[in-house]
C-alpha positions as CSV (number, residue, x, y, z in Angstrom):
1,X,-2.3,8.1,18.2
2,X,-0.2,5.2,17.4
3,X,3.0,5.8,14.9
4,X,2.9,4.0,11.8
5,X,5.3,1.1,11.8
6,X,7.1,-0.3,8.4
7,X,6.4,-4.0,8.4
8,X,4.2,-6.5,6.3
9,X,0.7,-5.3,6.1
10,X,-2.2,-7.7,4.5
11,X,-3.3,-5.4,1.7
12,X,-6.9,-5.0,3.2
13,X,-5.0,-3.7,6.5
14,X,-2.8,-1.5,4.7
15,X,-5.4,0.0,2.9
16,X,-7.8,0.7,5.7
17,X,-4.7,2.4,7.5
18,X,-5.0,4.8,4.5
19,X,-8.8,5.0,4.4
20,X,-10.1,4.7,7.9
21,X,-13.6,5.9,7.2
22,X,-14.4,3.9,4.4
23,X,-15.2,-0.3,3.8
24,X,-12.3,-3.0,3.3
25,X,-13.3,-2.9,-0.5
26,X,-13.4,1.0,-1.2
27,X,-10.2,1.2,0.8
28,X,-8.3,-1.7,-1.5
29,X,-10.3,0.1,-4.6
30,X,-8.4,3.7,-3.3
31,X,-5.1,2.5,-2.5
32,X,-4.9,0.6,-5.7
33,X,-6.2,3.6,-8.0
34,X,-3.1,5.5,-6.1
35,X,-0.8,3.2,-6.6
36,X,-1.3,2.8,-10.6
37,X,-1.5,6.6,-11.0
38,X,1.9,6.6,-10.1
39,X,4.3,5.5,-12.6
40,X,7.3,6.1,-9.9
41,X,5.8,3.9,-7.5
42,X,4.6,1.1,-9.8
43,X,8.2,0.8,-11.4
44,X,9.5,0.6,-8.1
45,X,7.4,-2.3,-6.8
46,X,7.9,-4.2,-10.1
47,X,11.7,-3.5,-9.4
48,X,11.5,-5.7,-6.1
49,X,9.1,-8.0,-7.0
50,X,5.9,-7.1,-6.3
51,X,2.8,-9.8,-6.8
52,X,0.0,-8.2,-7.6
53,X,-2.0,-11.1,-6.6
54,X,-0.3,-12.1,-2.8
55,X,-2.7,-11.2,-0.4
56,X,0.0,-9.0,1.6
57,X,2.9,-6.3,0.9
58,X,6.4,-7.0,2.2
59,X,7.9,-4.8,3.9
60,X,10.0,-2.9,1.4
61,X,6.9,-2.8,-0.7
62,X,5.4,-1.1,2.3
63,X,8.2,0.9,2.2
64,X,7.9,2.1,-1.2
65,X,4.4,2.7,-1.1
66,X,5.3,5.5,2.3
67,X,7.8,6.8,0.1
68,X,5.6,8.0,-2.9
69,X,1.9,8.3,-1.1
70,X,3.1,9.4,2.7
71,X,2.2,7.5,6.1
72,X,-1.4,6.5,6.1
């Protein structure tokens, strides 16, 4: 298998990294329930910026996100 690598990921890739078995929109619906569950992680991304509404995570956002939920 392929090692994960820390760059920009379009959300919708990102997400399907971390659910492989399921559609583009239940993987984005996951990653993003995840992601506001934890208040560590949320603060974080607002720290650097994060856009909700940008269609991709940079990546230090990337990197945050490995930080609190793992490799996918």
């Amino acid at each position: 298998m392929e090692s994960f690598k820390l760059q920009s990921y379009a959300k919708a890739d990102l997400a399907l990294l971390y659910s492989p078995r399921s559609g583009v929109a239940t993987a984005l619906q996951n990653l993003y329930r995840w992601m506001k569950r934890n208040e560590n992680l949320m603060s974080e991304l607002e720290a650097v910026g994060y856009n909700k509404y940008r269609h991709s995570f940079l990546k230090q956002e990337v990197g945050i996100i490995v930080k609190y939920l793992g490799e996918p």
